[in-house]
N, C-alpha and C positions, 0 to 999 in steps of 0.2 A: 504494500500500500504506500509505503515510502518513497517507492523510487516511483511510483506515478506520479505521486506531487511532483517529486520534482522531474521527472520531464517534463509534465502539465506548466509547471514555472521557468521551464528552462525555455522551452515551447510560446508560449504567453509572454515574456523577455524579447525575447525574442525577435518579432515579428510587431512590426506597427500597425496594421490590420488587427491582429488581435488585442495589444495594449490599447486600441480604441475602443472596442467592442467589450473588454474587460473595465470600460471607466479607469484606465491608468494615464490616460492621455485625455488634455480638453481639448475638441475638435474644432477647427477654427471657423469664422465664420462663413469663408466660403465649401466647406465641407457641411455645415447645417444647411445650406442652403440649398443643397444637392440632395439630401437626405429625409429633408422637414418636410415633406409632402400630405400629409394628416393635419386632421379631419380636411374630405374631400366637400368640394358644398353641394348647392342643389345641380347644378351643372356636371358633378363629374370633376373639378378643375381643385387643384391645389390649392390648400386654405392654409399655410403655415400657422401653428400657434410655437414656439419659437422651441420645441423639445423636442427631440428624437429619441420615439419609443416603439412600442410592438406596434401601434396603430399606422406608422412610417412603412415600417416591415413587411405589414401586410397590402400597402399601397402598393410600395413595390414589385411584390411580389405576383400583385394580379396584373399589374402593367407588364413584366415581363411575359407574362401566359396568356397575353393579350385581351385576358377579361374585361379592361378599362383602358379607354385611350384618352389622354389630354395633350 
């Protein structure tokens, strides 16, 4: 169980992709900007409210599967 920590830490160090996604990094503003797409409004279109969370995630995630277009 030890050494998965630390690979998990050595892994998570590692890697700036991950040090964001783990809150070890603040991402800067044109990175929120790219990301902050949540809550969508009556149209379908990007409502930024200034946090990037699961609700981002899942914007994303239906844009790429082409479920929603803006």
């Amino acid at each position: 169980m030890i050494a998965i920590f630390r690979e998990f830490k050595r892994l998570a160090w590692s890697d700036p992709n991950r040090q964001s996604s783990l809150e070890l990094e603040i991402p800067t503003q044109d990175e929120i900007g790219h990301c902050d797409v949540a809550p969508l409004d009556a149209q379908n279109n990007p409502n930024p409210d200034g946090v990037i969370n699961i609700g981002d995630a899942l914007v994303i995630l239906r844009k790429a599967l082409g479920i929603i277009s803006f």
